[in-house]
C-alpha positions as CSV (number, residue, x, y, z in Angstrom):
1,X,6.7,55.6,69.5
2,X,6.9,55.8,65.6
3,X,5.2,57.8,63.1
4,X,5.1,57.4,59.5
5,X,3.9,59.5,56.8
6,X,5.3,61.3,53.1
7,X,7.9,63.6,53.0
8,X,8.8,65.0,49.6
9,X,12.0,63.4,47.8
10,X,12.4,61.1,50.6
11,X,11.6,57.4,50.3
12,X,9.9,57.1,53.7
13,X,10.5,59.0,57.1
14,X,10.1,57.4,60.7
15,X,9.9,59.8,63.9
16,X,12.2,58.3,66.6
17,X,11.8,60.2,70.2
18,X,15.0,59.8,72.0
19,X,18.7,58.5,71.7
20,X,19.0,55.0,72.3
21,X,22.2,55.4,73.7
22,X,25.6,56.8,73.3
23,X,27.3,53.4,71.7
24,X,27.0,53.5,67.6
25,X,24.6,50.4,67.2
26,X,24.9,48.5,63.8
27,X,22.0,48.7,61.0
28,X,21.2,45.1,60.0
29,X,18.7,44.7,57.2
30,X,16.8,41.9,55.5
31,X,18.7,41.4,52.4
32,X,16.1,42.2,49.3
33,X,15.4,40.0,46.7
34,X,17.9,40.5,43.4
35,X,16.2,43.2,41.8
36,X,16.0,45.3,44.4
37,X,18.5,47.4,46.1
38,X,17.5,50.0,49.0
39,X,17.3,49.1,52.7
40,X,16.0,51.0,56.0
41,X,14.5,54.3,56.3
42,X,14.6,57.6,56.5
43,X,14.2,59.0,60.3
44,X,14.1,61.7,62.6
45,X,14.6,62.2,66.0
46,X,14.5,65.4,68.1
47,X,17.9,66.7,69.8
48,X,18.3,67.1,73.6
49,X,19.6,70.6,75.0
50,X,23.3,68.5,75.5
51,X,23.7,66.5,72.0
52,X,25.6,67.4,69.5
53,X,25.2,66.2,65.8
54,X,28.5,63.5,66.6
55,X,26.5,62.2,69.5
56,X,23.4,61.6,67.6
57,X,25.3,60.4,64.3
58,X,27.0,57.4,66.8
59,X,23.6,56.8,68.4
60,X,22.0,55.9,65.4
61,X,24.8,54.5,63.9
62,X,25.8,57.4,61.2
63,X,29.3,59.4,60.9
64,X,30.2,62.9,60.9
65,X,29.6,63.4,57.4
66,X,26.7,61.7,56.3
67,X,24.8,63.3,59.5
68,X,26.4,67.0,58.8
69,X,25.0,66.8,55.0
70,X,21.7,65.5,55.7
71,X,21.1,68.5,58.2
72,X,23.1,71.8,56.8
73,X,20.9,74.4,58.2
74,X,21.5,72.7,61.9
75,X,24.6,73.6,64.3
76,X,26.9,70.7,64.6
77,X,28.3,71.2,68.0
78,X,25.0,72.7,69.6
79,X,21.7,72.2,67.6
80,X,19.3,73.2,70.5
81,X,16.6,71.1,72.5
82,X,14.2,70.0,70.8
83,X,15.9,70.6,67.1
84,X,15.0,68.1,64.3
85,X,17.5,65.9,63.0
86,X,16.9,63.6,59.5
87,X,18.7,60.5,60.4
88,X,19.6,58.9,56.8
89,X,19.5,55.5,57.6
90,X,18.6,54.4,54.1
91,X,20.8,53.1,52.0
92,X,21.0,51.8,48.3
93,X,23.3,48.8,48.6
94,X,26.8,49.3,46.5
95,X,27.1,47.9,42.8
96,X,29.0,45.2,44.1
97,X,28.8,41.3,44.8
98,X,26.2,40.5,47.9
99,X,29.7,38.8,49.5
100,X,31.7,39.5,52.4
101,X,32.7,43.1,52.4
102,X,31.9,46.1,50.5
103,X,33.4,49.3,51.3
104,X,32.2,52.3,49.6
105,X,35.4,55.0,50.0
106,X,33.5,58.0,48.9
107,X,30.1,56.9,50.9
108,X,32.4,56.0,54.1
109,X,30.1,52.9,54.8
110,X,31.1,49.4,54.8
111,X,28.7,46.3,54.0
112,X,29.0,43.1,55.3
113,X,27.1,40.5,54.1
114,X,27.5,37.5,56.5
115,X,27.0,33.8,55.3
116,X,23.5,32.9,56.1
117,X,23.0,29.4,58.0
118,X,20.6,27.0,57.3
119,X,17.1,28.5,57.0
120,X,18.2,31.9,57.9
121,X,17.4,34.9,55.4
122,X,20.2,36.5,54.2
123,X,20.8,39.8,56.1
124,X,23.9,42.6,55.2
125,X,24.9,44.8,58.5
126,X,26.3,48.2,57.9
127,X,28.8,50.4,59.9
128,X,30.0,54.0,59.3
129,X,33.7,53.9,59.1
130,X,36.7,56.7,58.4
131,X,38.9,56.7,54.8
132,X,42.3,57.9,53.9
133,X,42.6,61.2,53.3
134,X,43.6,62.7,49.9
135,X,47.4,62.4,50.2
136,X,46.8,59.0,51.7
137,X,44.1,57.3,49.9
138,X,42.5,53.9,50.9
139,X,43.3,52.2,47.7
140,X,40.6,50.4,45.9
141,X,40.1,46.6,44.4
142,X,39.5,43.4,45.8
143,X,41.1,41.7,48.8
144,X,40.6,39.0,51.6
145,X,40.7,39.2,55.3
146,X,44.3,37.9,56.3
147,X,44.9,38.1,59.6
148,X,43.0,38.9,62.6
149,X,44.9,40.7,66.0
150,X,43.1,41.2,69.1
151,X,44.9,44.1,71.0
152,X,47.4,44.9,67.9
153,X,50.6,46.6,68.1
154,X,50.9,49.3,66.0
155,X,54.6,50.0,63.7
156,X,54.4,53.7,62.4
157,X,55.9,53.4,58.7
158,X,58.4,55.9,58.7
159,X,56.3,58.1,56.6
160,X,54.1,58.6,59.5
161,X,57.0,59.0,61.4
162,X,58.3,61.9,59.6
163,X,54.7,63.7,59.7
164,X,54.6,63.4,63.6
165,X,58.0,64.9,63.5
166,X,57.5,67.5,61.2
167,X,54.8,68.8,64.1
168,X,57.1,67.7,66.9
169,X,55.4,64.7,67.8
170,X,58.2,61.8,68.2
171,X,56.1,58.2,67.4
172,X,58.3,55.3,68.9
173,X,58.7,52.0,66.3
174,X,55.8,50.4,68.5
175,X,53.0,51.5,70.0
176,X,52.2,48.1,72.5
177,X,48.3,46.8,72.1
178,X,46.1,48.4,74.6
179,X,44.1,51.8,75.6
180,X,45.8,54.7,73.5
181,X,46.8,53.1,70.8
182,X,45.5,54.0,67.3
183,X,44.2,50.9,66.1
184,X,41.7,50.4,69.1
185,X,41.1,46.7,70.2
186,X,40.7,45.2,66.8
187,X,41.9,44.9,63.6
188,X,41.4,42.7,60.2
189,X,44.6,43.0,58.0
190,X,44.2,42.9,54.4
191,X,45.9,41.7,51.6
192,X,46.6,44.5,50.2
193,X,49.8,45.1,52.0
194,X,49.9,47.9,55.0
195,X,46.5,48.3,55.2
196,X,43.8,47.2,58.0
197,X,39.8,47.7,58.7
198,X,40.6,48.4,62.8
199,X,38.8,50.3,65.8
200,X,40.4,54.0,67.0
201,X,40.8,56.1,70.1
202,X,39.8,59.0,68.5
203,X,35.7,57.9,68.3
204,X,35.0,61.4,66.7
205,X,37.1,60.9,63.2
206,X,34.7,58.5,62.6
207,X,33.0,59.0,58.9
208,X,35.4,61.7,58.0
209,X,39.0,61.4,55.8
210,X,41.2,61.7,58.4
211,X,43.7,58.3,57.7
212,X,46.5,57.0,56.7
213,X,44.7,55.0,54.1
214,X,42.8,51.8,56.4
215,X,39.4,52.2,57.4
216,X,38.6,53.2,61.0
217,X,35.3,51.6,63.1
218,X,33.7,52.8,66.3
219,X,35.0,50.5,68.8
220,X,31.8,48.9,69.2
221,X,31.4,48.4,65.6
222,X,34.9,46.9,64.9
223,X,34.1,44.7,67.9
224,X,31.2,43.3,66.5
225,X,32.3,42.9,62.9
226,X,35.7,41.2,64.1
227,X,33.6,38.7,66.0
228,X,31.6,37.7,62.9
229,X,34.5,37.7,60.1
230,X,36.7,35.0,59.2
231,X,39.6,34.6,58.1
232,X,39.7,34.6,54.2
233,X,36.5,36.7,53.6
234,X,36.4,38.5,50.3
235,X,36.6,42.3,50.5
236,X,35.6,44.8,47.5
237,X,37.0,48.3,47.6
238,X,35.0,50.5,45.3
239,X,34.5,54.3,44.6
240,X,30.1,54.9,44.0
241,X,29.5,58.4,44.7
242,X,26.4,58.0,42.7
243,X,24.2,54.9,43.6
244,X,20.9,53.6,41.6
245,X,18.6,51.4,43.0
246,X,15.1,50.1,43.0
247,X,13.0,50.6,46.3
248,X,9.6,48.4,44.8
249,X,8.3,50.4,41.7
250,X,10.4,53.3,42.6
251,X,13.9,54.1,41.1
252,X,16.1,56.4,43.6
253,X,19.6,58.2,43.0
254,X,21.6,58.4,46.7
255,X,24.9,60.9,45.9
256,X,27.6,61.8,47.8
257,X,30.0,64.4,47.3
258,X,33.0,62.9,45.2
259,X,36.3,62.4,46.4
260,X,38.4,65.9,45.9
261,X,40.9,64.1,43.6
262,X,38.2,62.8,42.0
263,X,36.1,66.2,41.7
264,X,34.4,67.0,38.3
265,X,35.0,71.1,38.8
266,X,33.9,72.6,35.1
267,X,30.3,72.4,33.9
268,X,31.1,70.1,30.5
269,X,32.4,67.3,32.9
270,X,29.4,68.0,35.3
271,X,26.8,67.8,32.5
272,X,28.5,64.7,31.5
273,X,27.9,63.4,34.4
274,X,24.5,63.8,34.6
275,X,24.3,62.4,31.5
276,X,25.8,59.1,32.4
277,X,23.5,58.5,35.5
278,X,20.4,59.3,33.4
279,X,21.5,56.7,31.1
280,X,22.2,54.1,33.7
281,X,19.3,54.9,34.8
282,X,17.1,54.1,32.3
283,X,18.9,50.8,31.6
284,X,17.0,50.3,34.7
285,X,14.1,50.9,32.6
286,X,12.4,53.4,34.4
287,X,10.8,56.9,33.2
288,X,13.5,58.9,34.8
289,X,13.5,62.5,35.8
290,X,16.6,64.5,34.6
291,X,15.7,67.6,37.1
292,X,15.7,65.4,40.1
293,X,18.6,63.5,39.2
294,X,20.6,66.9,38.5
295,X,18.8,67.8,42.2
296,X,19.8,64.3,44.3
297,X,23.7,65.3,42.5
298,X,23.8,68.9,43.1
299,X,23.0,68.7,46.5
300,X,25.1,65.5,47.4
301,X,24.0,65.1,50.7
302,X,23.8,60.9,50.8
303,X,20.1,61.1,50.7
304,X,18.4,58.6,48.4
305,X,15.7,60.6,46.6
306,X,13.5,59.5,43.6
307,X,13.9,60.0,40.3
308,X,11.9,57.7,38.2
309,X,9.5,55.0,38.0
């Protein structure tokens, strides 16, 4: 059972009663026409006295992150029967071509946007995924899908190497394909040399910086997408904290918090930024709002909100 109805700031909301299971299912959406950019919804569902906020994120197909910010007065590890959870399941689509792949590092969301046969309707299908962390960032630009390895190996540079060891960990030079290794089942290796989009064994990393630079999937997910990618497909790397899109008549900001070597920290940078997005934003030609675009920024919390018409 659904309901629908308004909820301030938010572009729709959907009631959902019950986890559909414990697997992260893919969102796949209906591309929109050119000139417009948001797909899904908003939604709630109601926690069980067992879940905690990682087990509904992968339910719905969310990470850690973007679940933890859309609910900051509820308890991660133990929100409570019953406990209402905003599930934020819509997404402005990245300022990048409809093609391929489209990873958004600060968002920690990858798009694919599959060929469409004959008489199909173009669709894109998005996954949560996990991003380097600050001393090992996922670099950004535009690649292609090189190589694809069922059951990969995995050679620890020595730079891993040496961290493991600084903690007393001792990594061998291969880690054989199969249960316990760190690129799960799956992998598509880049271009860009080094780096991979590939499953894990450690499901709960998943939409938080904790790699080495390539971009983690729940095994599921990584599954799915390796089944549908081929070999050559372009990828596009990009860094969106801030995202503008049309959703019909109405204009909506979604923000995320920007990467820490990226962070804006004095108030003439920050009011600079504002600046910029209200003047991308009425290149959109909308009457913008500058309060609620200094609100969807300040709070950061990967919620598209509306902020002109």
């Amino acid at each position: 059972m659904i309901k629908r109805y308004s909820f301030p700031l938010l572009c729709g909301l959907a009631t959902l009663f019950g986890l559909p299971g414990q697997q992260a299912r893919a969102e796949t959406f209906v591309l929109p026409p050119a000139d417009q950019n948001v797909v899904g919804e908003i939604r709630v569902t109601k926690a069980r006295q067992t879940d905690t906020l990682i087990d509904i994120a992968r339910a719905f197909g969310l990470g850690y992150e973007e679940i933890v910010l859309a609910n900051p007065e509820v308890d991660r590890w133990l929100p409570g029967e019953d406990t209402r959870v905003v599930l934020p399941n819509l997404f402005v689509l990245p300022d990048a071509p409809r093609e391929g792949i489209v990873l958004n590092v600060p968002e920690m969301r990858l798009y694919y946007y599959p060929k469409p046969q004959h008489g199909e309707a173009p669709v894109v299908v998005t996954y949560p995924v996990s991003v380097g962390r600050m001393d090992w960032k996922t670099p950004l630009g535009q690649t292609r899908v090189i190589q694809k390895q069922q059951d990969p190996p995995w050679y620890p540079p020595q730079s891993i190497k040496d961290e493991h060891a600084a903690n007393g960990e001792i990594l061998p030079d291969m880690v054989p394909g199969g249960p316990g290794n760190p690129l799960g089942r799956f992998a598509l290796r880049l271009g860009i040399p080094g780096y991979l989009i590939h499953g894990t064994n450690k499901e709960f990393g998943i939409g938080m910086r904790v790699t080495h630079g390539c971009v983690r999937l729940y095994p599921e997910n990584i599954e799915s997408l390796y089944s549908q990618v081929p070999l050559g497909t372009p990828v596009h790397i990009v860094n969106q904290p801030t995202k503008l899109g049309w959703n019909g008549r109405d204009l909506v900001l979604e923000a995320h918090p920007v990467l820490e070597e990226d962070a804006r920290l004095d108030e003439a940078s920050q009011a600079a930024l504002l600046l910029d997005i209200a003047a991308d934003a009425e290149k959109f030609g909308a009457d913008v709002s500058p309060g609620r675009i200094r609100l969807a920024v300040t709070l950061a919390d990967g919620v598209p909100r509306l902020v002109g018409r």
